[in-house]
N, C-alpha and C positions, 0 to 999 in steps of 0.2 A: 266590689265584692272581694271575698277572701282569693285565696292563693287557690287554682286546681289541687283537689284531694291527691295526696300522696302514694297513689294506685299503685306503682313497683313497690310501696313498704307494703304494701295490703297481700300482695300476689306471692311478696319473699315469703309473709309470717303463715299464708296459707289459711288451714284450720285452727294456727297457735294464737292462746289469749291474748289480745294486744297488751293487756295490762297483766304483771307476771304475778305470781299470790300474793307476796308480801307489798305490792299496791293493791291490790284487790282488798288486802284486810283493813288496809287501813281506808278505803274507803267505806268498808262496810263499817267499821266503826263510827265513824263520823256520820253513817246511814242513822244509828242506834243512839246515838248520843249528842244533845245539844251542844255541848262543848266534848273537843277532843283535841289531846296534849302529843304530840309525835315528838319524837325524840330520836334521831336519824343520822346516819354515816353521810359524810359528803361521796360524791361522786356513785350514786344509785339511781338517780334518774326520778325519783319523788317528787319534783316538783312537776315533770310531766305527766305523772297520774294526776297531780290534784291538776293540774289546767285542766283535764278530762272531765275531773269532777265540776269544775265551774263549767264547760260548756254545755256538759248535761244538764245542768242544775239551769242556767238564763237557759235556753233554750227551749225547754219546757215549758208548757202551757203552767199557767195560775192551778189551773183544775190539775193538773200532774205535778203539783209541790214546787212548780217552777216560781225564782224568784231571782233579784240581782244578788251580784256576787261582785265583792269588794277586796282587791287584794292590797297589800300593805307593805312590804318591803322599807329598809332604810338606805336604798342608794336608785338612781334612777334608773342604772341600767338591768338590776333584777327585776324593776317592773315594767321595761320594752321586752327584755326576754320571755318575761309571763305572758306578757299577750299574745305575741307573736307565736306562741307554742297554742295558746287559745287558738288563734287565726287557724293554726292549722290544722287541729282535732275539727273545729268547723269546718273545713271544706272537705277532711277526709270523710264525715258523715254526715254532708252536703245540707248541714243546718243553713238555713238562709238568715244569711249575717252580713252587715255591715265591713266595710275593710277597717281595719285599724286607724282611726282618729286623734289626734289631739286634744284635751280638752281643759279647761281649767274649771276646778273642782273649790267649791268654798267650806274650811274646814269652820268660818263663823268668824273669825277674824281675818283673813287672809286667806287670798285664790292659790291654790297651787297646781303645778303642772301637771296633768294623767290622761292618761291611753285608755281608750273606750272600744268595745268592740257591742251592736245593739243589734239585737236578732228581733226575727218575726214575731218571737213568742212576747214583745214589747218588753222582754228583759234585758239589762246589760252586763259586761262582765267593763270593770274600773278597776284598773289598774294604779297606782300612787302612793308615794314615798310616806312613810310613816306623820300621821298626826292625828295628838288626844282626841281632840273636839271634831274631828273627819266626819264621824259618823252618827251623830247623836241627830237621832229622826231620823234615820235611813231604816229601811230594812233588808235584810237578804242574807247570806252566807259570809262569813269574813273569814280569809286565810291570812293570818298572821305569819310571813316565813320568815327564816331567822330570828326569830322571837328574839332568842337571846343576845343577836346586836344592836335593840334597838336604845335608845338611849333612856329613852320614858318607858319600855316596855310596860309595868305596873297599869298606867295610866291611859296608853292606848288600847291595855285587855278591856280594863274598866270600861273605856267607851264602848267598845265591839261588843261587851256581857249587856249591853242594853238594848242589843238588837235582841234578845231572847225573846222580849215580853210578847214581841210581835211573828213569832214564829221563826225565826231566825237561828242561822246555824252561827259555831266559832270555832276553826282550826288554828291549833296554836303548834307549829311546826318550825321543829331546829335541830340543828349542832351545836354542844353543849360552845359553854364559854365560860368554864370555870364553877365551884362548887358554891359559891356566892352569886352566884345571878342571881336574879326572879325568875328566868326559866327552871332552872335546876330546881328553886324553891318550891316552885308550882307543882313541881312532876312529884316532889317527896310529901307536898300537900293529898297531891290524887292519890299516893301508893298508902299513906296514913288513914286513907276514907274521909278525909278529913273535907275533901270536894267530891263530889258523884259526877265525874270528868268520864271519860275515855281515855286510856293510856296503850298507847302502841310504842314499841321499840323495836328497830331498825338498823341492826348494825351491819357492817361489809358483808361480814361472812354469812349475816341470815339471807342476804339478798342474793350472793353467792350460791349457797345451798338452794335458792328457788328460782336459780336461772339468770341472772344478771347476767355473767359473762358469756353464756351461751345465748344471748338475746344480742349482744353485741358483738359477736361473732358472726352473728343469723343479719343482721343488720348491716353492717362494713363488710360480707364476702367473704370471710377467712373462715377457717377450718378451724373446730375446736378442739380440744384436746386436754386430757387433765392437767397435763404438764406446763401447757401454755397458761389456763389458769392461775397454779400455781405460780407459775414467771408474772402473773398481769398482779394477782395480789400482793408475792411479795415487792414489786414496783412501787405499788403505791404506800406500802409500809416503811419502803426506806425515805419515800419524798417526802412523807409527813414527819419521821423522824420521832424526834422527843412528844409532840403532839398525835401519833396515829393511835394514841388511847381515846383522844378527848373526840379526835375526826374522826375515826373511823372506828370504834369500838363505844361509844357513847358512855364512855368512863370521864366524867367530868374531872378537869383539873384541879388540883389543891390550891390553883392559885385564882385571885380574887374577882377575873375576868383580865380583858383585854383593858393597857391603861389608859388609852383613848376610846371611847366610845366609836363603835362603828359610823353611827349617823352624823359625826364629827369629821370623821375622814371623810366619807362620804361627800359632805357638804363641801369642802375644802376643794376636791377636784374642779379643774377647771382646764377646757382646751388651751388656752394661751400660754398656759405653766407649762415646765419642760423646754420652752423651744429659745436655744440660748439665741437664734434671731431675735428674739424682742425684746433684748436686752437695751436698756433706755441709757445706758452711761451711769446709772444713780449707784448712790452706796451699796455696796455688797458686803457679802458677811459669808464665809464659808466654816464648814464641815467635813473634817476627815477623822472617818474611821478604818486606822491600819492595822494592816493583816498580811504575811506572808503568803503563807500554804494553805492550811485548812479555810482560812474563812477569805471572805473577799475585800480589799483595800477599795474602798468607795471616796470618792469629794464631791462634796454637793456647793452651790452657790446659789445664795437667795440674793434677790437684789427687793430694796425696802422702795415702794412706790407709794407715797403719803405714808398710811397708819398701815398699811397691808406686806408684806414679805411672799415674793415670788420666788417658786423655786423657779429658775433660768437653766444651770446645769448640775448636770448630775453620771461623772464619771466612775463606770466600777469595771476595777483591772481584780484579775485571777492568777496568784501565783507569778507577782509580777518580781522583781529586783528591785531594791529600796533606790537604788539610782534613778531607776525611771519612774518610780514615785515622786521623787523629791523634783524630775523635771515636769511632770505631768503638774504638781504644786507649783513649779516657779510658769508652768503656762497660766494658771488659771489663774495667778497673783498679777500678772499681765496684761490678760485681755481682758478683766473685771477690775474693777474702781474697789478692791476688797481691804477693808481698813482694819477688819477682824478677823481669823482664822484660827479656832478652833479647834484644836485636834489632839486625838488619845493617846497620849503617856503610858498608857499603861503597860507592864511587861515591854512587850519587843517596841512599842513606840519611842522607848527615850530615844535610842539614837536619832530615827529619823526626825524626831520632833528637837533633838536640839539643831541640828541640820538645818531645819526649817527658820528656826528665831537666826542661826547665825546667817542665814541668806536674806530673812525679809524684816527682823529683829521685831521690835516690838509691835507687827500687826498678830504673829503669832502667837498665844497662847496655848502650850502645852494643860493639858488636862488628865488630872489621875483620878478615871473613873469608879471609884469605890465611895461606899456609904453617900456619904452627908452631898458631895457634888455630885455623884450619877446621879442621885435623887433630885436635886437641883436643875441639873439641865433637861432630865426629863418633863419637872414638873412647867421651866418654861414652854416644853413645844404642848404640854397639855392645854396650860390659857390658853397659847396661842390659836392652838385647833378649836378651843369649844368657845374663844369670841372673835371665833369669825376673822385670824389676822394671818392667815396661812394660805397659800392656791398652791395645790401640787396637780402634776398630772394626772386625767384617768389614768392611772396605771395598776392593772390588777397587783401584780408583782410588790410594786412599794407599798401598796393597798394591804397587803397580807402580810409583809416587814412589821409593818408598823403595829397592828393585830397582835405580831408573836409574844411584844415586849406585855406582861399583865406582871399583876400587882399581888403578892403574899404580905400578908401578915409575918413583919419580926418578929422574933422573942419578946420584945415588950411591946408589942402588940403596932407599931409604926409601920409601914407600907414599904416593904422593900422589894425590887421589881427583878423580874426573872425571864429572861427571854430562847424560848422555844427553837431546838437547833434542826433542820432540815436539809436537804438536797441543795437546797437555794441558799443556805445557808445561815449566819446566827443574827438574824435582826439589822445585819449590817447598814442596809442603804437606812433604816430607821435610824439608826443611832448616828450618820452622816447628818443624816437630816435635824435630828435633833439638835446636835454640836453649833451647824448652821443657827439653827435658831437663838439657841442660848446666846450664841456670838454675838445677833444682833439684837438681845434682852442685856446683854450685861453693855455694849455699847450703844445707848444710844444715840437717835440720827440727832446732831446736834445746828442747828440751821444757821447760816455765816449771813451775816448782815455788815454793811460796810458803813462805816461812819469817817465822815473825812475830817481830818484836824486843820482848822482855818486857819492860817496865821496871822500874826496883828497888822494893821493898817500899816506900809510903809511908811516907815521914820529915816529921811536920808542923814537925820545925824548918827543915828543910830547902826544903820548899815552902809554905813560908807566904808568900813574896813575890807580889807581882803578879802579874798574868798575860803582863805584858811579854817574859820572860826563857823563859816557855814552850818554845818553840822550839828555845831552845839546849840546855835539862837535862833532859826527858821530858813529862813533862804531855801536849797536843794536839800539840805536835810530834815525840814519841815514837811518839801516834797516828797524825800523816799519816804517817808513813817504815812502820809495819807495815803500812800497808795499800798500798803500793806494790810490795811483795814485791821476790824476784830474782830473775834468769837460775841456773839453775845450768847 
C-alpha cells in the first residue's frame, strides 16, 4: 500500500486550498477542454497539481469519468518523481491503491521501463519516458510534461491526440525551449484559433501573486514577509540569469531550442559514468575548458571502451591560479592513458595552452573556439549523444550545462550556437565535455596488431662474420625490429 497520508501537511494548511488558484485553473481547464496546452515558469510546483489531477481522474469509478492516466516525460527520473508524488496524493485521500511498481510497458516494438500505481477503481496511473507508438489503443488522460524537451514531441502528441476518439483527455505541459520548438509552435497555433486547445499561462510572478511563496512558507515553518519574497524571487532571477525570460517568465527564446535534444542527454546518463574508479587503463581523450574569475576552469576525461566514450572524470576549480591549472592538467595526463587533450585557446587560454603543448607536446591541442571549429566540436558531442556513443553521469547539474548551449540562426541563415550564462555559470562543464569528445572524434582509437618479421633459415656461410654487421642482415637486429611490431 501507499506511504501513510501526510496528516501534519493537512493540519499545517488547515481550511487553506490544498491546490493554490493558478493550479486550480489549470485544472479546470483541462476539466473544459479535451486538449490543453500549459505553458509554465519552473520552480511553481505544477507538476504536483496535475499528479492530483491523475489521482483523481484513476481513482474514480467508470460511472464518475474515472479512466487511466498516462504520463510521458523524456528522462526516467521525472517519471519516478511523478509517481511518487501520485503515491502520495493517494494516501493523503486514503484512495485505495497499489504501492508503486515496476513494470515494462510495450510501445509495439519494444518494452520499456515504467512505474504503475492501480487503484480499486481498476484504474491505473503509468508513469514512462517518452514514446510515439506508447499509446496507440490505450485510452485515458495523457500528461505530456516538458513537452518541449522531447525529442519526437510532434509525433508522441500525434499518438496521445488518438486517445480523443475514445473519450480521452491530452495535457501538453512546459517551459518553453526556444521560439522554434513545436511546443512554442502549438501555443501560437492555439492563440491563432487555428486549434480549439485550451491555453493556460503560468509564469513566476502569476504564481507569486496567488500565493506560491506564502504556501512554501506555510509548508517549511518560516515566517512570511514581503521582503523575504521579494529576497526568494529575485534569487531565482539571478540563478537563471540570461535564461529567467525563457524559465521563469514564459518569453521563449530567439534561439532555436537546446542543441542536443533533451531525450538524448537523457539516454546517455548512466551510474557507472563519473566514477574515475572504473577507469579500465583504455585510451583517453580529455577536455578543458579555461577560465579564471568569472567562469569556471573544468577537465573532463572520457575514456573510449569499444565504440562507446565514458566520461571517467570530471574536474571543476573556481577562480583557480593558472599554475594550479596547469598542475591539475599534468595530474590528469598521468593518471589517464590520454593521447588527446583538447583545450580553449581562446582569449586568456593561449598562455596556459602553450604551457600545456610545451609540458606534454603533441597530445595537446590548443583550440580557437570561434565560427567554423566551435561548430565542429559541438556538432561532434551532437552524433555522439543522439547515436548512442556518450555515458555521462545522472548528474542534474551537467544535465542543465549541456541544455544552455542552443542553436540561432546566422546571417545567412547557418546554425550558430549561443550558450546561456547563470549562477552556475556559462555552459562550462558542456563545453569541457564537448572538447573531450571532439578529441576523441578527430583521433581515432587506432588498434596495434603485432606482426613479427621471421628471418631467413640459417646460412652458416652467410653468417659466419662478426657480430658487427648484425644489425644490418638479421641476427639481434632482426630481433630488436620483431619485437617493436606495427600500427596496422
Amino acid at each position: 500500500m501507499v506511504a501513510i497520508p501526510d496528516t501534519d501537511l493537512l493540519d499545517r494548511l488547515g481550511d487553506t486550498p490544498l491546490l493554490l488558484p493558478y493550479q486550480q485553473r489549470c485544472l479546470n481547464t483541462v476539466s473544459a477542454h479535451a486538449v490543453t496546452v500549459i505553458e509554465k515558469s519552473r520552480r511553481i510546483g505544477l507538476t504536483w497539481g496535475l499528479a492530483a489531477l491523475a489521482v483523481f481522474t484513476a481513482a474514480a469509478r467508470k460511472s464518475a469519468a474515472g479512466q487511466n492516466v498516462y504520463y510521458l516525460a523524456y528522462e526516467k527520473e521525472m517519471t519516478r518523481e511523478f509517481i511518487d508524488v501520485c503515491a502520495g496524493w493517494a494516501g493523503m485521500f486514503d484512495h485505495a491503491a497499489s504501492a508503486v511498481e515496476e513494470t515494462i510497458f510495450n510501445d509495439g516494438s519494444k518494452d520499456i521501463l515504467a512505474f504503475r500505481i492501480s487503484f480499486a477503481s481498476g484504474f491505473e496511473i503509468v508513469a514512462l519516458s517518452s514514446s510515439p507508438r506508447g499509446l496507440r489503443g490505450r485510452q485515458g488522460l495523457v500528461i505530456l510534461d516538458e513537452a518541449a524537451f522531447h525529442d519526437t514531441m510532434s509525433e508522441v502528441l500525434k499518438a496521445a491526440l488518438a486517445l480523443l476518439m475514445w473519450g480521452g483527455k491530452v495535457v501538453v505541459v512546459s517551459t518553453h525551449d526556444g521560439v522554434d520548438n513545436p511546443f512554442n509552435q502549438l501555443i501560437q497555433e492555439v492563440k491563432a484559433g487555428q486549434k480549439d486547445y485550451g491555453l493556460v499561462r503560468v509564469t513566476l510572478d502569476d504564481a507569486l501573486a496567488d500565493g506560491l511563496y506564502r504556501r512554501i512558507c506555510l509548508v517549511s515553518g518560516r515566517a512570511w514577509s514581503p521582503e523575504a519574497e521579494a529576497a526568494w524571487r529575485d534569487g531565482l532571477v539571478r540563478q537563471y540569469g540570461e535564461g529567467a525570460d525563457e524559465e521563469l517568465f514564459c518569453v521563449p527564446s530567439s534561439a532555436g531550442g537546446s542543441w542536443i535534444a533533451g531525450a538524448y542527454i537523457a539516454a546517455a546518463a548512466h551510474p557507472d559514468a563519473g566514477r574515475p574508479d572504473l577507469y579500465g587503463g583504455g585510451l583517453a581523450y580529455g577536455g578543458v575548458d579555461i577560465a579564471r574569475r568569472a567562469d569556471r576552469w573544468v577537465g573532463t576525461v572520457v575514456e573510449r571502451v569499444a565504440s562507446v566514450l565514458w566520461l571517467r572524470a570530471e574536474i571543476v576549480l573556481q577562480d583557480t591560479p593558472f599554475r594550479d591549472q596547469l598542475a591539475t592538467v599534468a595530474g590528469l595526463m598521468t593518471e589517464y592513458r590520454i593521447i588527446k587533450l583538447a583545450a580553449d585557446q581562446t582569449g586568456m587560454g593561449e598562455m596556459p595552452v602553450e604551457e600545456m603543448i610545451r609540458a606534454h607536446g603533441s597530445r595537446v591541442e590548443g583550440v580557437l573556439m570561434t565560427g567554423d571549429r566551435r561548430l565542429s566540436v559541438a556538432s561532434a558531442a551532437k552524433d555522439a549523444f543522439e547515436q548512442g556513443l556518450i555515458r555521462i553521469p545522472d548528474d542534474p547539474g551537467l544535465m542543465a550545462d549541456i541544455r544552455k548551449i542552443k542553436r540561432v540562426a546566422g546571417p545567412t541563415g547557418a546554425p550558430r550556437l549561443v550558450a546561456g550564462r547563470d549562477a552556475s555559470g556559462h555552459a562550462d562543464r558542456a563545453w569541457a565535455l564537448f572538447l573531450a569528445i571532439a578529441a576523441a572524434h578527430d583521433a581515432p582509437y587506432v588498434p596495434y596488431s603485432y606482426e613479427p618479421v621471421v628471418p631467413p633459415p640459417w646460412n652458416p656461410a652467410r653468417d659466419a662474420d662478426d657480430d658487427d654487421d648484425d644489425d644490418m642482415r638479421g641476427g639481434r637486429g632482426i630481433g630488436r625490429r620483431a619485437r617493436t611490431g606495427i600500427l596496422a
